[in-house]
N, CA and C atoms as an extended XYZ file, in Angstrom:
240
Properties=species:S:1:pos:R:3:atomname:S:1:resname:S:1:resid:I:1 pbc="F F F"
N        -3.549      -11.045        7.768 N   UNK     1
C        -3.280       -9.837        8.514 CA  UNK     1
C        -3.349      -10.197        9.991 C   UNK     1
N        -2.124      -10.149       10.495 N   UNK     2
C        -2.300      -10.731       12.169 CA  UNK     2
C        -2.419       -9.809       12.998 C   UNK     2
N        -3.055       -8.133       12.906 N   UNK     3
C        -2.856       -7.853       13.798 CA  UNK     3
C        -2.816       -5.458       13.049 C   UNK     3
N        -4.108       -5.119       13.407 N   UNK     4
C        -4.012       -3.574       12.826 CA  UNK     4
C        -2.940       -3.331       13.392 C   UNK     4
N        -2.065       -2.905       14.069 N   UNK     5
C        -0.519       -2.763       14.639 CA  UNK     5
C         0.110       -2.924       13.359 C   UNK     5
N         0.069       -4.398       13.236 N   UNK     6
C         1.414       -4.883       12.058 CA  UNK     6
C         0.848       -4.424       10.779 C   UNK     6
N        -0.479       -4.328       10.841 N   UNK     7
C        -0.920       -3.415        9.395 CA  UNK     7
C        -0.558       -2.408        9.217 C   UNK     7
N        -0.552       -1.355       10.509 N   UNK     8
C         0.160       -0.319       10.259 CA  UNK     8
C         1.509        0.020       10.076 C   UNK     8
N         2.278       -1.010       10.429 N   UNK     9
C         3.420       -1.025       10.130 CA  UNK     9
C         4.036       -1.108        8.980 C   UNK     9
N         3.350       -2.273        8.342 N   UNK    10
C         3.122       -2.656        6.710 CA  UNK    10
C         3.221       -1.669        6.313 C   UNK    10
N         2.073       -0.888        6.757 N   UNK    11
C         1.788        0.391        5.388 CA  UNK    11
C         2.563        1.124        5.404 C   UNK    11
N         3.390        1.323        6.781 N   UNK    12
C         4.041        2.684        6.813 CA  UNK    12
C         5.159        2.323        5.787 C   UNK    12
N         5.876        1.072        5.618 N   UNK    13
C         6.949        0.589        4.426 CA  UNK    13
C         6.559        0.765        3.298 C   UNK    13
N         5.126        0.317        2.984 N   UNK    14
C         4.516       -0.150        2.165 CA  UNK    14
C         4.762        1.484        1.467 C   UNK    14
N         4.035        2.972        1.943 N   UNK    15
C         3.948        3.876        1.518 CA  UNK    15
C         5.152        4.381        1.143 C   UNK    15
N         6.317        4.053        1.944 N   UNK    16
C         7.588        5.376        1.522 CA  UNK    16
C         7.928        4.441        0.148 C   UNK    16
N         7.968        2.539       -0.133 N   UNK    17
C         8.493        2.100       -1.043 CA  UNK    17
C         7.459        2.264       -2.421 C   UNK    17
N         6.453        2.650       -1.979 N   UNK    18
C         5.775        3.044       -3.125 CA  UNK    18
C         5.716        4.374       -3.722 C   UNK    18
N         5.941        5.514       -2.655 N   UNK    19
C         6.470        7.098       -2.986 CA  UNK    19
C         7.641        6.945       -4.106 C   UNK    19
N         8.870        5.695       -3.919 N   UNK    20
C         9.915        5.663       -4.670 CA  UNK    20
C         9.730        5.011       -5.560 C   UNK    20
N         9.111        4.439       -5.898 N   UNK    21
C         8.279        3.468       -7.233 CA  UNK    21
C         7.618        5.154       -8.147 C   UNK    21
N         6.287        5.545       -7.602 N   UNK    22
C         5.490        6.153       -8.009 CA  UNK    22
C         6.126        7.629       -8.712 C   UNK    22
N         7.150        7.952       -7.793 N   UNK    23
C         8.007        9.300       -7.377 CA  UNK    23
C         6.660       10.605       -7.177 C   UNK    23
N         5.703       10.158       -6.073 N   UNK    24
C         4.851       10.828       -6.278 CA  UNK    24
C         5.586       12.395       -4.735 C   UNK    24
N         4.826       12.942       -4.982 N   UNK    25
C         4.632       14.429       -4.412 CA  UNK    25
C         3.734       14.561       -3.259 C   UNK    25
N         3.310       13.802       -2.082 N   UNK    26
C         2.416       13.895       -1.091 CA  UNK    26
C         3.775       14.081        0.255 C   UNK    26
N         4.285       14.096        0.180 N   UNK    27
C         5.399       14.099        1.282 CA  UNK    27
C         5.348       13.148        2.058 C   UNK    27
N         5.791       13.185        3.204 N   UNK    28
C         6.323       12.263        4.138 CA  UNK    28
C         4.706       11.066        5.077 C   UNK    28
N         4.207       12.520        5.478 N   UNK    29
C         2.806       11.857        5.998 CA  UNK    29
C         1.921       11.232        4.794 C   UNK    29
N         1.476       11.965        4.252 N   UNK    30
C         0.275       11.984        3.003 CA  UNK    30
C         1.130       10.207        2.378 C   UNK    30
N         1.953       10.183        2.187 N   UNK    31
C         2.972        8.520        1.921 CA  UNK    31
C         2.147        7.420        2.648 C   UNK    31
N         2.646        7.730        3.715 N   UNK    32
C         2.438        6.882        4.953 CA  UNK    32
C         1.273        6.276        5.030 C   UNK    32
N        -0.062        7.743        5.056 N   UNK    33
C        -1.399        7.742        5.053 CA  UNK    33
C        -1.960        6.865        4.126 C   UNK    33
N        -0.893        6.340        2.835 N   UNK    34
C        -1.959        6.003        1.597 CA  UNK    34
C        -1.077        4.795        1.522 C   UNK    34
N         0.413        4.700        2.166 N   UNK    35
C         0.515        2.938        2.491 CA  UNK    35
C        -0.557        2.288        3.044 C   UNK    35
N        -0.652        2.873        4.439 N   UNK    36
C        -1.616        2.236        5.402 CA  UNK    36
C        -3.340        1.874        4.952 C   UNK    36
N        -3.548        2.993        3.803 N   UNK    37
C        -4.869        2.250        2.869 CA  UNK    37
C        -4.623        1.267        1.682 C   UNK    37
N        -3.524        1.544        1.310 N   UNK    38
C        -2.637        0.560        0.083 CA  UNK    38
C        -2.279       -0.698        0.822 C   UNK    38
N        -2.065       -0.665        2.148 N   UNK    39
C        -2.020       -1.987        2.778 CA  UNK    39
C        -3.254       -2.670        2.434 C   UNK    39
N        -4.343       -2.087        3.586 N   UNK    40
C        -5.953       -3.054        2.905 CA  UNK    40
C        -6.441       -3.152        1.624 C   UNK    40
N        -5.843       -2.212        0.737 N   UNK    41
C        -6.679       -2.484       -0.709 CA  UNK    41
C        -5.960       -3.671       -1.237 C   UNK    41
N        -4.695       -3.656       -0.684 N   UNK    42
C        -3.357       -4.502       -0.941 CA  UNK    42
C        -3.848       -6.514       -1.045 C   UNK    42
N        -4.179       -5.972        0.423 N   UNK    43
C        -4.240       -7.433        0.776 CA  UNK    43
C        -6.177       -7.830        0.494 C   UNK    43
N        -7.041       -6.958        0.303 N   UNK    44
C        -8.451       -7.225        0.056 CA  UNK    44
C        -8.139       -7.907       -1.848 C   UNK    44
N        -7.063       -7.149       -2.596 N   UNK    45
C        -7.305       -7.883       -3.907 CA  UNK    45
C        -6.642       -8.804       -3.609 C   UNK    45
N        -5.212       -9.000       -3.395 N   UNK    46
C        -4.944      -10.569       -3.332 CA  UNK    46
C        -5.897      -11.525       -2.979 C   UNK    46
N        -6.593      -10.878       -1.743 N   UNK    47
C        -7.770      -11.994       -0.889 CA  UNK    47
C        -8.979      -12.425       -2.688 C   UNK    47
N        -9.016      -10.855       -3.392 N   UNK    48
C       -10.037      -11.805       -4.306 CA  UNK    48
C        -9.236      -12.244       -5.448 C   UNK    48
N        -8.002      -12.813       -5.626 N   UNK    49
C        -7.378      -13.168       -6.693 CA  UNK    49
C        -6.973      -14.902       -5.642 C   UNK    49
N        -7.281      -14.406       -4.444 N   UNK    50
C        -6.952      -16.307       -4.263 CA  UNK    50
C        -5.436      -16.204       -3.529 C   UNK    50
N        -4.690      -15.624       -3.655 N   UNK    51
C        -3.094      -15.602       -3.182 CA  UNK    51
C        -2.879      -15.138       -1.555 C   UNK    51
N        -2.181      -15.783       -1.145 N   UNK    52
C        -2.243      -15.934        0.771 CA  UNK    52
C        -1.055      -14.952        0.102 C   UNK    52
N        -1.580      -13.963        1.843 N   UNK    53
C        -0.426      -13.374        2.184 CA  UNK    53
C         0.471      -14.043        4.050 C   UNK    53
N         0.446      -15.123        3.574 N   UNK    54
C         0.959      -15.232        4.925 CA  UNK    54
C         1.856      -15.184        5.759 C   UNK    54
N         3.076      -14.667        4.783 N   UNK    55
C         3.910      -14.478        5.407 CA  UNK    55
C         4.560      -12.591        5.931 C   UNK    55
N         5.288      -12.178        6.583 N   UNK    56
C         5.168      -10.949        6.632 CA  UNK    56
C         6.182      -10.393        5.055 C   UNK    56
N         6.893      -11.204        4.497 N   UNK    57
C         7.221      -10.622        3.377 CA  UNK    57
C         6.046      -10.358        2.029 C   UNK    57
N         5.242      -11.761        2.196 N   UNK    58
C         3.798      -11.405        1.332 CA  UNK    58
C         2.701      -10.242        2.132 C   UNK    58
N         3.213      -10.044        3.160 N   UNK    59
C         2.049       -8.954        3.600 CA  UNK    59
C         2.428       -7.466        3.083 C   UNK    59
N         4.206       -7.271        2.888 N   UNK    60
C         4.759       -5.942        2.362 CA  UNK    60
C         4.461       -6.201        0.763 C   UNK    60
N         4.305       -7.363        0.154 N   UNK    61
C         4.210       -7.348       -1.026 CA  UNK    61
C         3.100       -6.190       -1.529 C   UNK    61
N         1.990       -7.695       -0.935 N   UNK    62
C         0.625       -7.125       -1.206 CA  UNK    62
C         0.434       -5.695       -1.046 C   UNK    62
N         0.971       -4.927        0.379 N   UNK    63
C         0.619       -3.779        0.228 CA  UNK    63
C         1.353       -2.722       -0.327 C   UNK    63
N         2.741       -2.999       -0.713 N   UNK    64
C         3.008       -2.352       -2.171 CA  UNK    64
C         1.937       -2.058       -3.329 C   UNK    64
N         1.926       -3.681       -3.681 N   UNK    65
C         0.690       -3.240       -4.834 CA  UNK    65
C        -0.297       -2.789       -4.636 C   UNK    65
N        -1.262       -2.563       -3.759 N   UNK    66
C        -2.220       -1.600       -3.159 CA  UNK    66
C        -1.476       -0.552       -3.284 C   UNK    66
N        -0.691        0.300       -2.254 N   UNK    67
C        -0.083        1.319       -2.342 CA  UNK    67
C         0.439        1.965       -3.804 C   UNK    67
N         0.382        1.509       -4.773 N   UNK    68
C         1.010        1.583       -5.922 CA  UNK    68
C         0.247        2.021       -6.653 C   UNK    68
N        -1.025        1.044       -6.415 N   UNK    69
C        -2.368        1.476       -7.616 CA  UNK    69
C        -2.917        2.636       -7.074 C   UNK    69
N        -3.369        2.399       -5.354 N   UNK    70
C        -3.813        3.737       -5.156 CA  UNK    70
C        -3.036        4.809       -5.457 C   UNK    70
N        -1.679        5.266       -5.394 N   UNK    71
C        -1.307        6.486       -5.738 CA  UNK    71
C        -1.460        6.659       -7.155 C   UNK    71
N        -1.487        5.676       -7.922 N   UNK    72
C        -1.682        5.966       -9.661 CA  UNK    72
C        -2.944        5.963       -9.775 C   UNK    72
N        -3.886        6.056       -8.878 N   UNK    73
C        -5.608        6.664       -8.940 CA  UNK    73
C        -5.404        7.701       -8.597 C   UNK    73
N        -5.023        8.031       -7.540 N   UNK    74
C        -4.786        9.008       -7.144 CA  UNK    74
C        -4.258       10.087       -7.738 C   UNK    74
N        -3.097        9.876       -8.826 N   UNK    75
C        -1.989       10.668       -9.623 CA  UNK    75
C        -3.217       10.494      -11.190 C   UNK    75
N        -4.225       10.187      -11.011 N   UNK    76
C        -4.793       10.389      -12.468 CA  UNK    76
C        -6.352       11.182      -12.321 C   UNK    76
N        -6.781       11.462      -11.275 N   UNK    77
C        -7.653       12.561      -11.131 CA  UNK    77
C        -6.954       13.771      -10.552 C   UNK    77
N        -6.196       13.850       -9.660 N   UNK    78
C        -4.884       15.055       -9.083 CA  UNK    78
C        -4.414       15.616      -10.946 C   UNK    78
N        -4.016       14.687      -11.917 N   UNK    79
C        -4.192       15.574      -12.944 CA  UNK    79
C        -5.360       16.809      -13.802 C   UNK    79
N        -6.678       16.324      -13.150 N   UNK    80
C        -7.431       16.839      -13.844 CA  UNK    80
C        -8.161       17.611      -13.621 C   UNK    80
């Protein structure tokens, strides 16, 4: 992560491409908001699975998959 700036940037991709994965219902901000934490959860598991994100295409990866799981935590207590 070179830089909270480019993290936030990350996330902000990170969130709308995971809204279209997820097809979740938080709108435009509430997206954004949970890329930008799907970024760090993103890149904290890769960090404990061992896998560099060093490049800026592994940094959108990673925080896809953050972004992804959190909204499917998210989308499984919001059910209940």
């Amino acid at each position: 992560m070179s830089s909270i700036i480019g993290t936030l940037i990350v996330g902000l991709i990170a969130g709308f491409v995971a809204d279209k994965i997820v097809k979740n219902t938080f709108g435009l901000w509430g997206d954004l908001l949970i890329g930008v934490a799907g970024a760090f959860l993103g890149y904290w598991i890769f960090g404990l699975l061992g896998i560099s994100v060093g490049s800026f295409i592994g940094e959108i990866i990673a925080a896809i998959v953050g972004a992804v799981i959190l909204l499917l935590v998210i989308n499984q207590f919001k059910k209940k």
